[in-house]
ZANU-434677 format. One record per residue: y, x, z of N, C-alpha, C in turn. Coordinates in steps of 0.05 Angstrom, whole numbers. Layout:
<atoms>
ATOM    nyy    nxx    nzz   cayy   caxx   cazz    cyy    cxx    czz
ATOM      Y      X      Z      Y      X      Z      Y      X      Z
...
</atoms>
This chain:
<atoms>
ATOM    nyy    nxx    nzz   cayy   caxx   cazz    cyy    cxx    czz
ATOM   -618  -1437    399   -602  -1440    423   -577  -1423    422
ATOM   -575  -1390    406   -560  -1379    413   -537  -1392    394
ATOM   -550  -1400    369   -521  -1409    345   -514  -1434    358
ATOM   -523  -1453    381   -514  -1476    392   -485  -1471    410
ATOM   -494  -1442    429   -475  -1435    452   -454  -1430    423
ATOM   -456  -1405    403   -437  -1394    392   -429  -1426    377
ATOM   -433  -1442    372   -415  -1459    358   -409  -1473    379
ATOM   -408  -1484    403   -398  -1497    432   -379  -1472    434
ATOM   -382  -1440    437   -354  -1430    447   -335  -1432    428
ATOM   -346  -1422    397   -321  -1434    375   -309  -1451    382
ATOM   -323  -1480    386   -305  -1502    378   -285  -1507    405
ATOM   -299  -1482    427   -281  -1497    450   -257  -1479    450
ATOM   -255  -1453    434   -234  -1440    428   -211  -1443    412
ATOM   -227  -1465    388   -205  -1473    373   -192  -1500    383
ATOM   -202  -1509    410   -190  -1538    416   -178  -1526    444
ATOM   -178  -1503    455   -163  -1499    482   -135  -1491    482
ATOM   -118  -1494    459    -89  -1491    461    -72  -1520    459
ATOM    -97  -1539    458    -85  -1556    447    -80  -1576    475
ATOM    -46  -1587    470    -48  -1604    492    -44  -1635    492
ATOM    -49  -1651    513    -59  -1681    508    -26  -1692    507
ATOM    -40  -1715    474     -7  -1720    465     -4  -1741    475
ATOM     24  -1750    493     32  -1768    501     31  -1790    489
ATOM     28  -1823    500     23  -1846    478     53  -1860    477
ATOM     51  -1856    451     90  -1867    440     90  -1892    444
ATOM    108  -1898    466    123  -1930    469    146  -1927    471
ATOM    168  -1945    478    185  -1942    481    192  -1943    508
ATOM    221  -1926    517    233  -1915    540    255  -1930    544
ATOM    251  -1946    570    275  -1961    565    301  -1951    582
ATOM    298  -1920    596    309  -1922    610    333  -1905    585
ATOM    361  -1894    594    373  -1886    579    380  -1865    587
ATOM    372  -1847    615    375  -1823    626    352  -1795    617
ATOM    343  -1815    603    312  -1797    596    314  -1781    565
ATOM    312  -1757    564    321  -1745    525    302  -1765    499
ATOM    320  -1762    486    311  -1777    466    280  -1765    454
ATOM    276  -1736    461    247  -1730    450    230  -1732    475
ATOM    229  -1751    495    220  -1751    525    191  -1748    522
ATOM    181  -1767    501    157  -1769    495    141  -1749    480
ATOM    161  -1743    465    128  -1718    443    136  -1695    455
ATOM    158  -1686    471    171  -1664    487    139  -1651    496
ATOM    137  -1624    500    117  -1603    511    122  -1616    546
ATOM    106  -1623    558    100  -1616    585    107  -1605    598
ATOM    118  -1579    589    128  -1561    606    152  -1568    613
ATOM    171  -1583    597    202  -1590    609    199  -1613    624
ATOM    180  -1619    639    175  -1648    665    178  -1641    677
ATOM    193  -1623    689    190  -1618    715    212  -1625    738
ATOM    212  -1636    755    223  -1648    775    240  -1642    783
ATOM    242  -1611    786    256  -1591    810    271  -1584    789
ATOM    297  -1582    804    332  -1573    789    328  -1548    789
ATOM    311  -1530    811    310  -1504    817    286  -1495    820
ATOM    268  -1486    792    244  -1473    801    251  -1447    817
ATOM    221  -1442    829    218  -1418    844    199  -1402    820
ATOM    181  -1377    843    174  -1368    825    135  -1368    841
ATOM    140  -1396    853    116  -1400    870    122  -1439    866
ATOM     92  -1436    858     84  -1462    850     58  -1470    873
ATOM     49  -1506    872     25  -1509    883     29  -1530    867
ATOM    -11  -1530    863    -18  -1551    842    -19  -1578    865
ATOM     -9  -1600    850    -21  -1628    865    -56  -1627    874
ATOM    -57  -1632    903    -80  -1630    911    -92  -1611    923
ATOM    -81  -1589    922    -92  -1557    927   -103  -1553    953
ATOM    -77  -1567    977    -84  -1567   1001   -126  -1583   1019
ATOM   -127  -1594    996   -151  -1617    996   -180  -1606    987
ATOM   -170  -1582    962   -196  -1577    945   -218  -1553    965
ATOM   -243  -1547    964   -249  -1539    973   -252  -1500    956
ATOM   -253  -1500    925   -255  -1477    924   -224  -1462    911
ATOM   -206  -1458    940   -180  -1455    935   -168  -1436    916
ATOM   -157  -1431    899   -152  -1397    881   -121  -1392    872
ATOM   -120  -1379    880    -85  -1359    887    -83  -1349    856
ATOM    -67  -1354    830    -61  -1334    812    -43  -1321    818
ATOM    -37  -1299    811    -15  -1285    818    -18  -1259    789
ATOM     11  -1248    786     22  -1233    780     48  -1223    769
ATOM     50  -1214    747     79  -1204    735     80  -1209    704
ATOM     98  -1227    700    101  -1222    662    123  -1202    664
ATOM    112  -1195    629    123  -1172    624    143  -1175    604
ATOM    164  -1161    590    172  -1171    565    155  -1153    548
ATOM    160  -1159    513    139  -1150    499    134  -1122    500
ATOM    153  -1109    509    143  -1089    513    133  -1076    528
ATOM    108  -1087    554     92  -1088    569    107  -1066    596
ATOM    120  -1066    590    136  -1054    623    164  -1067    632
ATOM    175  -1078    621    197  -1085    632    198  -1116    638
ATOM    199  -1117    671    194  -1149    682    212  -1164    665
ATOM    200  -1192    661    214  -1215    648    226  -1234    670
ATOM    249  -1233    684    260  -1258    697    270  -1281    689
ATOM    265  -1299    697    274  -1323    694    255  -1343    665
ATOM    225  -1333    666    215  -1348    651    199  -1364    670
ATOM    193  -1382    650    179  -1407    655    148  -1410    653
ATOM    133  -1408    662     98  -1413    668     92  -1447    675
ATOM     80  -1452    660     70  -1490    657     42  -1482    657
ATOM     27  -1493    670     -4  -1493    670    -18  -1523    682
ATOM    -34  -1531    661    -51  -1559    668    -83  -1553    673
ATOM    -99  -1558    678   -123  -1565    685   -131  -1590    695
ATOM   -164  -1580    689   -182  -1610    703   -178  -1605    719
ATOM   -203  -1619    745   -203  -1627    765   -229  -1620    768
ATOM   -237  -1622    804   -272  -1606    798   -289  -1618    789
ATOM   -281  -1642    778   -307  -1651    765   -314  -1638    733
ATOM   -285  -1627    718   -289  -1627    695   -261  -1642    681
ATOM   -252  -1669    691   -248  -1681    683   -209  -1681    685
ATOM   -199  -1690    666   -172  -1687    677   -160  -1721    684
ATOM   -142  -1710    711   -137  -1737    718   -106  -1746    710
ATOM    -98  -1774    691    -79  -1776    683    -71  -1801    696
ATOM    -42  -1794    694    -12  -1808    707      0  -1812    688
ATOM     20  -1838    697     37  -1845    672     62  -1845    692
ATOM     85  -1833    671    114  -1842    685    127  -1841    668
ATOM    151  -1865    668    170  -1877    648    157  -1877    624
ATOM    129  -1883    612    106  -1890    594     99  -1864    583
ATOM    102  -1845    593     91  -1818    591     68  -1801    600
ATOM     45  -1797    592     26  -1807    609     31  -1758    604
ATOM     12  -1764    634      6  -1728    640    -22  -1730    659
ATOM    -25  -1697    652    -52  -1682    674    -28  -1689    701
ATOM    -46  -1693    724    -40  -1694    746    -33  -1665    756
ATOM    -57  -1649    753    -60  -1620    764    -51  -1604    752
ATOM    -22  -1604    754     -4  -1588    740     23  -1563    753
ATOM     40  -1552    750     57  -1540    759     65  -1525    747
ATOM    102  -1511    757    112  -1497    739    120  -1478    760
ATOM    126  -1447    753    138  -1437    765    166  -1416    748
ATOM    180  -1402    759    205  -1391    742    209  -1358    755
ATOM    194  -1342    742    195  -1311    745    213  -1308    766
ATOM    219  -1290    785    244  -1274    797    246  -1247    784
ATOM    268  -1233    789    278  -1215    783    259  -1188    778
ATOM    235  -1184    784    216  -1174    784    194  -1179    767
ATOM    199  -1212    751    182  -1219    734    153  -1232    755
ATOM    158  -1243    778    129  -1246    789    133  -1277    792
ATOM     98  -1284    795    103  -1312    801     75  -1310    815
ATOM     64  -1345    826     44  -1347    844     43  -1372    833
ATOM      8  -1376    827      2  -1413    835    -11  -1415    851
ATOM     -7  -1430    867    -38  -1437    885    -50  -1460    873
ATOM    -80  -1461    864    -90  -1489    851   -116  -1474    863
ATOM   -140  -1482    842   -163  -1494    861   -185  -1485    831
ATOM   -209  -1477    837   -231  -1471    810   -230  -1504    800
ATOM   -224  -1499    775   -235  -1531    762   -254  -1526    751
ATOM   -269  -1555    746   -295  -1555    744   -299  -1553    721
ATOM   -324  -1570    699   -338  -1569    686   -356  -1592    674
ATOM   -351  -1599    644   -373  -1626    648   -394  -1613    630
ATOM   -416  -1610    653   -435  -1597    648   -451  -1601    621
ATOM   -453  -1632    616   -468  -1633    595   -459  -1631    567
ATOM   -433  -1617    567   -414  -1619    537   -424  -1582    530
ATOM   -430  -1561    561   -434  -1537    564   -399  -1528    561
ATOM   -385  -1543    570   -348  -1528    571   -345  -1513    597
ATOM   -334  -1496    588   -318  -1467    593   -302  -1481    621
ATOM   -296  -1473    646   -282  -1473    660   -260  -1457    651
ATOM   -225  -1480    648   -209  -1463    639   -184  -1474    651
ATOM   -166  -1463    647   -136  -1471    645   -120  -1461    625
ATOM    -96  -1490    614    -79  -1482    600    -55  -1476    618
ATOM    -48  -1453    599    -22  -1449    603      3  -1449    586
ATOM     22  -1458    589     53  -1457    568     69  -1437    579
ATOM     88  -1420    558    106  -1403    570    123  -1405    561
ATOM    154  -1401    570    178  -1401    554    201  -1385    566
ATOM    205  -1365    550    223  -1342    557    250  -1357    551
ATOM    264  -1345    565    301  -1349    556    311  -1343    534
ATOM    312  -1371    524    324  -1371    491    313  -1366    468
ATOM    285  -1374    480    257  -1373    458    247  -1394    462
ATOM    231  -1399    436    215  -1430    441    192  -1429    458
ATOM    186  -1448    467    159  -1443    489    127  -1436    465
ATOM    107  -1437    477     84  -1435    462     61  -1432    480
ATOM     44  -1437    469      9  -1445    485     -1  -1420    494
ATOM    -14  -1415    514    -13  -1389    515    -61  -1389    510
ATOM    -69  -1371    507    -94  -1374    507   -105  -1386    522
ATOM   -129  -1404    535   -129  -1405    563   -139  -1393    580
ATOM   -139  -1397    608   -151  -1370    633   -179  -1388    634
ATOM   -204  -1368    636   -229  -1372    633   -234  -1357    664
ATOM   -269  -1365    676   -268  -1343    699   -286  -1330    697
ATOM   -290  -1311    693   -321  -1281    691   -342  -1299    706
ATOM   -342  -1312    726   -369  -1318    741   -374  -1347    728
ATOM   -373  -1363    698   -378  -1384    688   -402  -1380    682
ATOM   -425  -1397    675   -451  -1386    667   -441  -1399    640
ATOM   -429  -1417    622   -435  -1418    602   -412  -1392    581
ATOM   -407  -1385    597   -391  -1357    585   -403  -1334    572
ATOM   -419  -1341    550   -436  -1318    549   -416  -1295    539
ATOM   -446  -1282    519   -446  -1258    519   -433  -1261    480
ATOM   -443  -1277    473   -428  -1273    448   -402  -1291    452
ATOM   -394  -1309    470   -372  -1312    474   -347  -1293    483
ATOM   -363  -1277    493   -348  -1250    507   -334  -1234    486
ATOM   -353  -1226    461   -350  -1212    441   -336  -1227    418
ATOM   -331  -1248    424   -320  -1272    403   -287  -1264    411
ATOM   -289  -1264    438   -254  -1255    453   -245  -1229    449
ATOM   -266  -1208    448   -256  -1184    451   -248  -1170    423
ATOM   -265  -1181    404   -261  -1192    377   -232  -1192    370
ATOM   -218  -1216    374   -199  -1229    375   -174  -1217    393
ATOM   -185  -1198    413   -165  -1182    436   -151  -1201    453
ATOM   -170  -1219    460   -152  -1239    475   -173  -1238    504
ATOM   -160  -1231    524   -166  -1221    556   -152  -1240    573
ATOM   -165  -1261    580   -163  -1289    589   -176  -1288    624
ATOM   -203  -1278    617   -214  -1281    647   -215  -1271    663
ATOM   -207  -1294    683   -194  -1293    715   -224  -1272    730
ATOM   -219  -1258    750   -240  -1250    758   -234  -1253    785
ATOM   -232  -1279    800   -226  -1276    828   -245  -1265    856
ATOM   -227  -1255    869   -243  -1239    894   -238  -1256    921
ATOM   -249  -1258    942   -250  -1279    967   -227  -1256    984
ATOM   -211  -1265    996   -192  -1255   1008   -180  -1280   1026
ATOM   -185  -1275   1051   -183  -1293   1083   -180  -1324   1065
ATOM   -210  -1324   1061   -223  -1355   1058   -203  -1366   1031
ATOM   -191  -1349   1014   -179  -1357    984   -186  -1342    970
ATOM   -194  -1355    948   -200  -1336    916   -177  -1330    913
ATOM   -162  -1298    901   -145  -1292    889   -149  -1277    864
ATOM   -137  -1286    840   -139  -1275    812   -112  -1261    809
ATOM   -107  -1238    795    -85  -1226    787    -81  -1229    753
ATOM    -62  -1238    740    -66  -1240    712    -38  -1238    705
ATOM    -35  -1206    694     -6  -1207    678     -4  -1211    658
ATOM     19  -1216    647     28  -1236    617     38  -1211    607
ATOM     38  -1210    582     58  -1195    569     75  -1210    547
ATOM    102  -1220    539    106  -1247    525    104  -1227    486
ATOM     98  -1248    482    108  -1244    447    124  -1232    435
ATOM    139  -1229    419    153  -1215    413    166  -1241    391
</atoms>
């Protein structure tokens, strides 16, 4: 049982940066960039003017609500990063992710972006996603980041301390590796709030 969990967290570690590739047709419109389609997700975004406060589609609806919040850093873990970019997708509470297509581009529904302020802080409001129980997957979210005048990149994803299939050699598999992912949210007036600062790459 235990080499089953440790090869289910492997394989779900080496498949959680990865994101769902758009299906290539053609675009007929001519306002749209010529890489519209294999383009990262993170440049979809709607708004001419991110903030540095996002809400996921649906949030208002879900029942186990969760606030991320904090501050990226630049690489050298003290000095706020303004004006970057945070892209994050997830399931839905079932587990499952729900896809949309626009101008033949298909996406996670439960998505959002937000854009640091001057302080380096941002906020999502989204919701615990779920889990399909019988695969034993990790409740997670991806996230994309992209600093000013750097290429974007996958960031690990956010896991939450209270998962039961999170074990114990999955724990040590991360700490291993030095990668500090999980969310540990606390109930604060009827919302989960998680705090999770970034520190970017170098």
């Amino acid at each position: 049982m235990k080499n089953l969990l440790t090869i289910l967290c492997f394989t779900f570690f080496m498949s959680v940066n990865f994101t769902l590739i758009a299906q290539e047709t053609t675009i007929a419109s001519n306002d749209l960039p010529a890489d519209y389609l294999k383009r990262s997700a993170l440049y979809d975004y709607s708004e001419s003017q991110l903030n540095n406060t996002d809400s996921i589609p649906d949030f208002e609806s879900k029942s186990n609500k969760l606030k991320i919040t904090g501050t990226i850093y630049l690489s050298d873990g003290k000095t706020p990063a303004k004006d970057v970019i945070l892209y994050i997708e997830q399931p839905d509470e079932n587990g499952d992710y729900e896809l949309k297509t626009e101008n033949n581009k298909r996406y996670v529904h439960h998505r959002g972006w937000i854009k640091t302020n001057a302080d380096g802080q941002y906020t999502f409001y989204t919701f615990i996603p779920g889990q399909v129980l019988r695969y034993k997957e990790l409740k997670h979210i991806h996230p994309v980041i992209k600093a000013p005048g750097q290429p974007e990149y996958d960031m690990d994803a956010l896991l939450f301390d209270n998962d039961p299939f999170l074990s114990k050699s999955c724990r040590k598999r991360l700490a291993k590796r030095g990668i500090d992912t999980i969310l540990k949210p606390i109930m604060k007036d009827n919302l989960l709030v998680a705090t999770r600062d970034i520190v970017l790459q170098q």
